[in-house]
C-alpha positions as CSV (number, residue, x, y, z in Angstrom):
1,X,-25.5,-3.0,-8.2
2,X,-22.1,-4.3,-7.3
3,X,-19.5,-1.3,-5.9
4,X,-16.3,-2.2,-6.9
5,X,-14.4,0.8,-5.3
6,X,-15.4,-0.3,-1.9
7,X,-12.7,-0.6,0.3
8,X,-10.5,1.5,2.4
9,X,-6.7,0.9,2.3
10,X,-4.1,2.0,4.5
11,X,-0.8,3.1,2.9
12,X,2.5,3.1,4.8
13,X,4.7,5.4,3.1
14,X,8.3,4.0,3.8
15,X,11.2,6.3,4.3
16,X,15.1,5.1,5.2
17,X,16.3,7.4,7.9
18,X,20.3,8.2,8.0
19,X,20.4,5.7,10.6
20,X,18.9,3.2,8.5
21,X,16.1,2.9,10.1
22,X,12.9,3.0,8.8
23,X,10.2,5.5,9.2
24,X,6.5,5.1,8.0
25,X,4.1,7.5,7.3
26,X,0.4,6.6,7.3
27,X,-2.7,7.3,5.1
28,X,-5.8,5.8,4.9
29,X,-7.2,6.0,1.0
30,X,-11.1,5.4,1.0
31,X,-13.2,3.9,-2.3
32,X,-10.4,1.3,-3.4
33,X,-10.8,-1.6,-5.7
34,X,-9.0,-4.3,-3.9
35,X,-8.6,-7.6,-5.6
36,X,-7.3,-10.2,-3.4
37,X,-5.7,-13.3,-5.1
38,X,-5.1,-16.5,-2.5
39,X,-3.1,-19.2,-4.7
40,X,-2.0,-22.5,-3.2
41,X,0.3,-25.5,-4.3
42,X,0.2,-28.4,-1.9
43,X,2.1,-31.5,-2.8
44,X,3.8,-34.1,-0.3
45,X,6.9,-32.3,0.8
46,X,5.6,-29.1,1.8
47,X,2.5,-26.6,1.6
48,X,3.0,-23.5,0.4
49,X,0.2,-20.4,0.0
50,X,1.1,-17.2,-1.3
51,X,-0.9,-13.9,-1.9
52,X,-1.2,-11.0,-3.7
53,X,-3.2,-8.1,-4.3
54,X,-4.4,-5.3,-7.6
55,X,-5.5,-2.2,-6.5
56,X,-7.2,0.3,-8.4
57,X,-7.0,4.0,-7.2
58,X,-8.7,7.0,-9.0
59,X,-6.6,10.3,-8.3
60,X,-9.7,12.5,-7.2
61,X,-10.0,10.2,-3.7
62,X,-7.0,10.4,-2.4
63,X,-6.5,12.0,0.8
64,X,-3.8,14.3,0.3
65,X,-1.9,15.8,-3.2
66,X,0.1,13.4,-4.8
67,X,3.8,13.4,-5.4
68,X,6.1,11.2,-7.3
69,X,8.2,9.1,-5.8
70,X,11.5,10.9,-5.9
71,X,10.1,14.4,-5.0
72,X,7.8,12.9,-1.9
73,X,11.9,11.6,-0.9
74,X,13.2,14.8,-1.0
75,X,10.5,16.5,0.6
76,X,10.7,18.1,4.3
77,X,6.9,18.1,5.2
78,X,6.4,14.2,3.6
79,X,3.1,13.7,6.3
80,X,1.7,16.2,3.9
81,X,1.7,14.4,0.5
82,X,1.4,10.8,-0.6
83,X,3.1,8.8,-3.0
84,X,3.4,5.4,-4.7
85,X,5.9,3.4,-4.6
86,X,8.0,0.2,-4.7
87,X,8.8,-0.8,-0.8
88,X,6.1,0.8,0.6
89,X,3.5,-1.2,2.4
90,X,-0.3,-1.5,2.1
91,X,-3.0,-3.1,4.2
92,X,-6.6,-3.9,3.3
93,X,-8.8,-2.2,6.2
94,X,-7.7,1.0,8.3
95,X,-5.4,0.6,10.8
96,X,-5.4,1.7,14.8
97,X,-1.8,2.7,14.8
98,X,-0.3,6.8,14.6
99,X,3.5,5.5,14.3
100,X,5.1,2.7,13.2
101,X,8.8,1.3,13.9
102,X,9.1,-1.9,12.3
103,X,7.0,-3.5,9.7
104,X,6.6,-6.5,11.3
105,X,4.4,-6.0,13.8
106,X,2.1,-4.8,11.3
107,X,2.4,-8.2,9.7
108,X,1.9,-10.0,13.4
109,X,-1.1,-8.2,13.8
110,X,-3.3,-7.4,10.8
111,X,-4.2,-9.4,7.7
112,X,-3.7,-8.7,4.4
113,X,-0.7,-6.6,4.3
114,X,1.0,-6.3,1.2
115,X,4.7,-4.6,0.1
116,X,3.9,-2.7,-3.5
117,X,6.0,-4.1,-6.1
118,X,4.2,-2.3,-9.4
119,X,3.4,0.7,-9.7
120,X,1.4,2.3,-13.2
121,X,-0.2,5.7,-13.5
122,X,-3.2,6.0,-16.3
123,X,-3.1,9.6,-17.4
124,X,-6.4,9.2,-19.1
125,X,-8.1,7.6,-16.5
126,X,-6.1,9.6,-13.8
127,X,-5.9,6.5,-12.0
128,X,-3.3,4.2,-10.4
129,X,-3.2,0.5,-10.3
130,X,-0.9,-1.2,-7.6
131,X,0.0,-4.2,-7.3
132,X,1.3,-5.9,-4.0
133,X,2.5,-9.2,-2.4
């Protein structure tokens, strides 16, 4: 039998400090249907591979409550709770780092890493799908 909610994700929860920098608060979300999609268009002039990912999450596994996006932004204790959201970051596989500065060294070192662009809740299924780039 095929398991299709396999995988473990890491989510980086992205907040915008006063200073404008970022700060990123980590989760790892176990049993995770991860589709990765690899397209490629390769003509004479250039080569060019893009990415993306659908993620499928039931409510019941994640790793801490749930809050919407707006609430988990104006919430003091936000290590606490996870969200969903549009400019937050997600990598296929769990990840060795407890703080994170700037998303790029994420991208430097890991593969995979995706920035959440969709976001849709099914009430009856009490699941999420995500999808990334």
């Amino acid at each position: 039998m095929i398991r299709l909610f396999n995988k473990t994700i890491t989510l980086l929860n992205r907040c915008k400090n006063a200073d404008l920098s970022d700060t990123y608060y980590i989760s790892s979300v176990p049993n995770v249907c991860a589709q990765v999609h690899v397209s490629g268009d390769d003509n004479s002039t250039n080569s060019n591979v893009s990415s993306s990912c659908s993620m499928y999450i039931h409510s019941n596994t994640l790793p801490k409550p749930y809050h919407a996006p707006k609430v988990w932004a104006n919430d003091t204790n936000k290590n606490s709770y996870i969200t969903f959201k549009q400019d937050d970051y997600i990598v296929i596989g769990e990840i060795s780092e407890t703080q994170i500065n700037d998303i790029n060294s994420i991208y430097n070192k890991y593969d995979n890493v995706f920035k959440i662009y969709s976001v849709v809740y099914y009430h009856l299924l009490d699941s999420f799908q995500i999808k990334a780039k």
